[in-house]
C-alpha positions as CSV (number, residue, x, y, z in Angstrom):
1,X,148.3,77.2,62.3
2,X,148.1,79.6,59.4
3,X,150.6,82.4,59.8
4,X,149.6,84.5,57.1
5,X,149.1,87.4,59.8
6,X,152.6,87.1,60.8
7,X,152.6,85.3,64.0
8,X,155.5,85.1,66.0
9,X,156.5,81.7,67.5
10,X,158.8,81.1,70.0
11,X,159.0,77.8,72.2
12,X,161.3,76.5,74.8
13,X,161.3,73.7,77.4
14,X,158.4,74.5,78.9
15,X,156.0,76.6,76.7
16,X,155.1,78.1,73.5
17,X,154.5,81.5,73.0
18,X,152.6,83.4,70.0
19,X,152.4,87.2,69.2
20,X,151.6,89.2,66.7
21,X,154.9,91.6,65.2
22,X,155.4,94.8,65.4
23,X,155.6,94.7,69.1
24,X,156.2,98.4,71.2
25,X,159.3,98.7,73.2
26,X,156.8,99.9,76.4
27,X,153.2,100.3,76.8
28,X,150.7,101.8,79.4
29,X,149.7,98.8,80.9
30,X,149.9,94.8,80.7
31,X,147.0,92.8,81.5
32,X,147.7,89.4,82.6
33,X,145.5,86.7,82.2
34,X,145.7,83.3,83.7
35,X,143.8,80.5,82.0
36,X,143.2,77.3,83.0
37,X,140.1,75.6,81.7
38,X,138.0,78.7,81.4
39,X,137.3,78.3,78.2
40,X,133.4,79.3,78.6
41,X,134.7,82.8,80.2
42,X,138.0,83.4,78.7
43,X,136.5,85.5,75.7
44,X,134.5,87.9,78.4
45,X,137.7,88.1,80.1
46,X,139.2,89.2,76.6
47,X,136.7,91.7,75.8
48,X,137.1,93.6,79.1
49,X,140.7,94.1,78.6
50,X,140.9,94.4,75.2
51,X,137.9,97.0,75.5
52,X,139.8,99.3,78.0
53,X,139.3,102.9,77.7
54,X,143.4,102.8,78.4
55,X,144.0,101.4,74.9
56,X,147.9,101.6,75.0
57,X,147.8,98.0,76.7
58,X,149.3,94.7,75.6
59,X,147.4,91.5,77.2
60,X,148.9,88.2,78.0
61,X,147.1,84.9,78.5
62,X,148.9,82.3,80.0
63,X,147.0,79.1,79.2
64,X,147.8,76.8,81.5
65,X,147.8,73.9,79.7
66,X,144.1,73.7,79.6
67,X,142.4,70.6,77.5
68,X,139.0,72.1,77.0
69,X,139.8,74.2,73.8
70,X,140.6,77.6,75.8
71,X,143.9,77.8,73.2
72,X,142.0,78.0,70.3
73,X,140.1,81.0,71.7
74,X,143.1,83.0,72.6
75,X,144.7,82.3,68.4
76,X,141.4,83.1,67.1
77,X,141.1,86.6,69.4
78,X,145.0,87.3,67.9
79,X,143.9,87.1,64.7
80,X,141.7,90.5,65.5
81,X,143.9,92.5,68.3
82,X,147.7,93.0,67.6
83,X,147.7,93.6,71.1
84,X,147.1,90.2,72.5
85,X,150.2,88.0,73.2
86,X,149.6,84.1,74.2
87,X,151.7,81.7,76.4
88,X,150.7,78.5,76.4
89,X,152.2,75.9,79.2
90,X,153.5,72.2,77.8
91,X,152.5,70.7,81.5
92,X,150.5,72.4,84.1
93,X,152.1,74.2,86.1
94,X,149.7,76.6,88.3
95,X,148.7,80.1,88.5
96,X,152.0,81.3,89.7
97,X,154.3,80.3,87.2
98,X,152.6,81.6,84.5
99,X,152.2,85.1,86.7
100,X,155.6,85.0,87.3
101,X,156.8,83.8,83.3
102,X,154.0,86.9,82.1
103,X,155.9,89.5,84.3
104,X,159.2,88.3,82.8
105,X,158.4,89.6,79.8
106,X,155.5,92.3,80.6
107,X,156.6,95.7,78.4
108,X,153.6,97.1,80.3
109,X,154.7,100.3,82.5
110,X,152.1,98.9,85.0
111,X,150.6,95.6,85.6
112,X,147.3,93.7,86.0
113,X,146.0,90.7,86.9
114,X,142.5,89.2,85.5
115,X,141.3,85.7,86.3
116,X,139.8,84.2,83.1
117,X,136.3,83.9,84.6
118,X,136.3,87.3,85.7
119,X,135.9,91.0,83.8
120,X,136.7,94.7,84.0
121,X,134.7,97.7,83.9
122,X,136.0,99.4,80.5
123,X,137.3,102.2,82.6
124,X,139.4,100.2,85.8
125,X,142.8,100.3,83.7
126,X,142.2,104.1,83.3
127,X,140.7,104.9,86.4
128,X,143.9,103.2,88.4
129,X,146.6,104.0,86.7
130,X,145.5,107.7,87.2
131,X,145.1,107.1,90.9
132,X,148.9,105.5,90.8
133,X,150.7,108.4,88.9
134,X,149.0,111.0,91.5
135,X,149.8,109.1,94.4
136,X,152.8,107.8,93.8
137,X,152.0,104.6,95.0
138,X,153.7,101.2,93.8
139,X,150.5,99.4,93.7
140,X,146.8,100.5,93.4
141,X,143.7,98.3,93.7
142,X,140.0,98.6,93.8
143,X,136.8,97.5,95.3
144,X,134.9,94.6,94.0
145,X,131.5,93.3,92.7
146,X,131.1,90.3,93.0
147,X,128.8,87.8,90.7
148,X,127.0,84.6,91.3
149,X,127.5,82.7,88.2
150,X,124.9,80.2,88.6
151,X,122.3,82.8,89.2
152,X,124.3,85.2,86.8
153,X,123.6,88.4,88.4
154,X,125.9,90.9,90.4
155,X,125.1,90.2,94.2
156,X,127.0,93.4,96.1
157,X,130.1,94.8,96.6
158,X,133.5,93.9,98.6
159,X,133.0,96.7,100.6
160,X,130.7,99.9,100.7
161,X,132.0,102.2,97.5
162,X,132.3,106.1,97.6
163,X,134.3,108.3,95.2
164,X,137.1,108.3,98.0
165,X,140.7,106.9,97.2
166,X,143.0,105.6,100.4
167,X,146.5,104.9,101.6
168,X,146.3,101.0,102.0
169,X,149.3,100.5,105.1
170,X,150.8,97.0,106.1
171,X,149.1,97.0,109.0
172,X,145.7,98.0,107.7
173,X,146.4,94.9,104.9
174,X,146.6,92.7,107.6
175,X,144.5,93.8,109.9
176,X,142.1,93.5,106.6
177,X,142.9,90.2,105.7
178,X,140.7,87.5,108.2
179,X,141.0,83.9,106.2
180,X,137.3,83.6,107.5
181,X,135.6,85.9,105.9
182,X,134.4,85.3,102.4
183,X,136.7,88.3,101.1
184,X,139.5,89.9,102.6
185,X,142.0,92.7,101.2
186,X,144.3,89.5,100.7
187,X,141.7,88.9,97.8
188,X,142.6,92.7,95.9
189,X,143.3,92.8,92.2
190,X,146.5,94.8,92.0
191,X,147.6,97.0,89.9
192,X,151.6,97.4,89.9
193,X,154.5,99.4,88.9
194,X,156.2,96.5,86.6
195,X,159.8,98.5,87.6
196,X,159.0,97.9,91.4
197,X,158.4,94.2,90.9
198,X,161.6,94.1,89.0
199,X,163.8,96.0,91.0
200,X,162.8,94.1,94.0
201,X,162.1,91.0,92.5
202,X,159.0,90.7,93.9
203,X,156.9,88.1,92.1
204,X,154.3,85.1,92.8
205,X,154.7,82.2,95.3
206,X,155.1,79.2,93.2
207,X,154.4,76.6,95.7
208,X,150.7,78.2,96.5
209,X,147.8,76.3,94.5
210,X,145.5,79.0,96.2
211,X,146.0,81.9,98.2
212,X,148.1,82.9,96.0
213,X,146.9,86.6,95.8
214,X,147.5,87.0,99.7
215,X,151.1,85.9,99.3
216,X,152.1,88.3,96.6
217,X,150.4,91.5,98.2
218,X,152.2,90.1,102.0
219,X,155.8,89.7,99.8
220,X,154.7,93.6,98.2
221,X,154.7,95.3,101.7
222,X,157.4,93.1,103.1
223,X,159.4,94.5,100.0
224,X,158.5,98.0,101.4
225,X,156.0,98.9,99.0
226,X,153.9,101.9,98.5
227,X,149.6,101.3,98.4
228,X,146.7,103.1,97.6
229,X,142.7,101.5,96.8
230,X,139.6,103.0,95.0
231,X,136.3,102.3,96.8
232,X,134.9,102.2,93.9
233,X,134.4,99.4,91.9
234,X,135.7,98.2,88.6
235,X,136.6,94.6,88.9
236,X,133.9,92.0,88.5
237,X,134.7,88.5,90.8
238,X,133.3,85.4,90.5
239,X,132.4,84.5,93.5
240,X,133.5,80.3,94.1
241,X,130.3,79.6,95.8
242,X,127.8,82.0,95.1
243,X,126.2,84.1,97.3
244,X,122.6,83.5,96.1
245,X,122.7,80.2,94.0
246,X,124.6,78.7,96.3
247,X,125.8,76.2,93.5
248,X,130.0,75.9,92.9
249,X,130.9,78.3,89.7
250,X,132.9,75.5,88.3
251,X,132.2,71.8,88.8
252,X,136.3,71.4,89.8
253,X,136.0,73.7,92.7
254,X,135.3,72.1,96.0
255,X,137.5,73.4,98.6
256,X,141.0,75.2,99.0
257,X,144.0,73.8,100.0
258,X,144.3,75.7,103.9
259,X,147.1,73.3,105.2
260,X,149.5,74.8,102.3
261,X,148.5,78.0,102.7
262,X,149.0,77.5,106.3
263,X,152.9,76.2,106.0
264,X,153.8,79.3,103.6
265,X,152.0,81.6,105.6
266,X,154.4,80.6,108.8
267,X,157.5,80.6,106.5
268,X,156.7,84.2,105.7
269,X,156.4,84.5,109.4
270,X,159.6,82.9,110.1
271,X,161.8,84.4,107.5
272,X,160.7,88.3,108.2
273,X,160.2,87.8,111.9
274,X,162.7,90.4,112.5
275,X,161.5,93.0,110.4
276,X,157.8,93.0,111.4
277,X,156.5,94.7,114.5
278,X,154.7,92.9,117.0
279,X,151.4,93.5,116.2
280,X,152.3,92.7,112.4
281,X,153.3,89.4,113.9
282,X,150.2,88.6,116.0
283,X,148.5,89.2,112.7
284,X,150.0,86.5,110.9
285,X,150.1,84.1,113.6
286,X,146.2,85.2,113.8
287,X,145.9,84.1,110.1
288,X,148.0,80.7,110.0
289,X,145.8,79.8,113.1
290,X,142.6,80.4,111.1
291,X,143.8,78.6,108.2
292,X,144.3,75.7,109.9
293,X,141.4,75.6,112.0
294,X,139.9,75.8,108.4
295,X,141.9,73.1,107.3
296,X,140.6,70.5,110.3
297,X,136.6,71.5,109.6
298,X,136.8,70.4,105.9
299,X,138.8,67.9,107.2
300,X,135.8,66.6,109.6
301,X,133.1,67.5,106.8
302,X,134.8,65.0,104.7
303,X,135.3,62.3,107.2
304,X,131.7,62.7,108.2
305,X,131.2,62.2,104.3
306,X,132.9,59.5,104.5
307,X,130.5,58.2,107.2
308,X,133.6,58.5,109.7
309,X,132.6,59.9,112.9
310,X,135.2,58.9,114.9
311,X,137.7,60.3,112.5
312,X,135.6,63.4,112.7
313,X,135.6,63.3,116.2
314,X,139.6,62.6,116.7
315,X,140.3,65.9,114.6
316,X,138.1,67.8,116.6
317,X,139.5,66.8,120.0
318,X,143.2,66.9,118.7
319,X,142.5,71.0,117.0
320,X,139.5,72.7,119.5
321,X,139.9,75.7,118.2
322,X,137.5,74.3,114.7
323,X,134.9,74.3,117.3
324,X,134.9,78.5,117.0
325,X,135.2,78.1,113.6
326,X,132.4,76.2,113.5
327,X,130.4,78.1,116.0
328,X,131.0,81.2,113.6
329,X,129.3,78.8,110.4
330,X,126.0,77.9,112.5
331,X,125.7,81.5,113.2
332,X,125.9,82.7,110.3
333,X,123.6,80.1,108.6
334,X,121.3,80.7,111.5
335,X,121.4,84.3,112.0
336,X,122.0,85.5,108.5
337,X,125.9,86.6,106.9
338,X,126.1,90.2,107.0
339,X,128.6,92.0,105.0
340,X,132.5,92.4,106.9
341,X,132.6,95.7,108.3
342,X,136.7,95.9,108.6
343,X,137.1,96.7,105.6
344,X,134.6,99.8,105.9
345,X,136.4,100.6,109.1
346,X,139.9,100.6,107.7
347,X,138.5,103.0,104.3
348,X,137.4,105.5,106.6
349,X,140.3,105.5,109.0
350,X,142.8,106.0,106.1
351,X,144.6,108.8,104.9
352,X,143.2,110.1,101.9
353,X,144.6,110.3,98.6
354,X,143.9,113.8,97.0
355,X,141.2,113.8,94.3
356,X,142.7,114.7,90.7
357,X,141.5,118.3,90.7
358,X,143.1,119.2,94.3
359,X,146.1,116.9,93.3
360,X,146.6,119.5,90.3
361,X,146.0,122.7,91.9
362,X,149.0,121.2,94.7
363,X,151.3,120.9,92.2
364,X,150.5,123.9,90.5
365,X,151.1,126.2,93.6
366,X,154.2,124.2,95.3
């Protein structure tokens, strides 16, 4: 690659990495973004953070070693923004390692996470790193929109916005977090405090493929951490299976791996059984049971797929409890999907966090 810019190369047993000298001791705000074949998103992913309002930022792609070009985007957007740092992966690896090799060497006072096919509203670095400095909290997140990309148009929100800002509790997390429902608050975007992270070492779970989100907010309030959430909405998801369309957003996607996500979600239960309360533990034991019951219906769909009923049927009759999950499907289909309440419930239940203007006057007059 020509380096007549003055690229910085670095590369070690398992990665390259590329920037662009001088770098800042500290900024703002890192923006991390994992790629792996995204390559027809990854620039609108770039735009949005590069484009922040906030623009004392530094933004890391990890590529994950993606054969469909995606590299070539992230050198070419270098070659315009000082600000952009690359990581490219020799093997792939997943989402989590790259998560966890970005915040080894974030300089960003807080840090984000964007998925490569998703986007930001210019103002969501601004907007949340305000909410974090005036409510202390270690870890601040937002409501969604969510987009169908096959019918490429904005189809809702997570849950119902409002100009109001929350106290997001352990209990409220979990009780917030159903596996069933298309989104849960184990599906936030944080925002974090990049000392937290390090002081506790809190980081991602390298052995989930998926779920991975759910597992790093669960380790955050396990760690004793701090959280606040905007209803309003700034980060734009890219919903798998859209909600209109109802095509895949990416021919790879098919289905999730539950039975993983399962057997960490029990080791978290294990290993901080002590520590939680009881109702914390019904909780989990709530969500492992959901995951598998998920597990065993994609499980039957695909034997039935397979023209293998009595597969299909052996599953069923050895895990009953897919026959709810199932029940819940037909309804839905039937009946119509309505929009998850809980979350609406557990916004308005909250303690609020004071809006800037009272926040100022409090501090003023202490």
């Amino acid at each position: 690659m020509d380096d007549s810019l003055g690229f910085q190369f670095h590369e070690d047993a398992d990665c390259w990495t590329i920037a662009r000298p001088p770098l800042a001791e500290s900024v703002a705000a890192t923006i991390v973004i994992p790629n792996y074949r995204a390559a027809a998103t990854l620039n609108r992913a770039l735009l949005s953070a590069l484009g922040q309002t906030l623009r004392d930022i530094e933004v890391i792609v990890v590529d994950d070693a993606s054969p469909d070009g995606s590299w070539d985007i992230v050198v070419e957007a270098m070659r315009h923004d000082s600000r952009l740092r690359g990581i490219r992966h020799k093997r792939n690896c997943g989402k989590p390692v790259g998560m966890n090799r970005a915040i080894a060497c974030a300089r960003g006072r807080w840090l984000a996470v964007l998925d490569a096919d998703d986007w930001y509203h210019p103002e969501r670095l601004a907007a949340l790193v305000a909410l974090g400095e005036r409510s202390g909290a270690d870890l601040v997140a937002d409501n969604q929109f969510f987009f169908d990309s096959s019918a490429a148009q904005t189809v809702g929100t997570a849950w119902r916005e409002s100009d109001a800002d929350w106290e997001l509790s352990f209990d409220a997390f979990l009780a917030g977090s159903n596996a069933y429902e298309s989104f849960n608050l184990g599906m936030l975007k944080p925002v974090l405090r990049t000392d937290f992270m390090r002081r506790t070492g809190l980081g991602y779970e390298e052995k989930a493929r998926h779920g991975q989100d759910f597992f790093h907010l669960l380790d955050f309030f396990l760690r004793g951490g701090k959280a606040a959430v905007a209803d309003r909405a700034y980060y734009y998801y890219t919903q798998p299976f859209g909600a209109v369309s109802r095509q895949w957003s990416h021919a790879a996607r098919r289905r999730y791996d539950f039975q993983t996500a399962c057997d960490i979600n029990q080791r978290y239960l294990l290993a901080a059984r002590n520590s939680l309360t009881p109702l914390q533990r019904a909780y989990l034991k709530k969500r492992s049971n959901r995951l598998k019951s998920l597990e065993i219906f994609f499980q039957v769909r695909e034997r039935l797929a397979a023209r293998d009923p009595a597969g299909a049927l052996g599953r069923v009759l050895r895990h009953p409890s897919t026959l709810g999950y199932l029940a819940r499907r037909l309804r839905h289909r039937w009946i119509g999907q309505s929009a998850p309440a809980t979350i609406d419930r557990l916004a308005a239940r909250a303690p609020r966090v004071a809006p800037e203007r009272a926040a100022q006057v409090s501090v003023g007059t202490s």
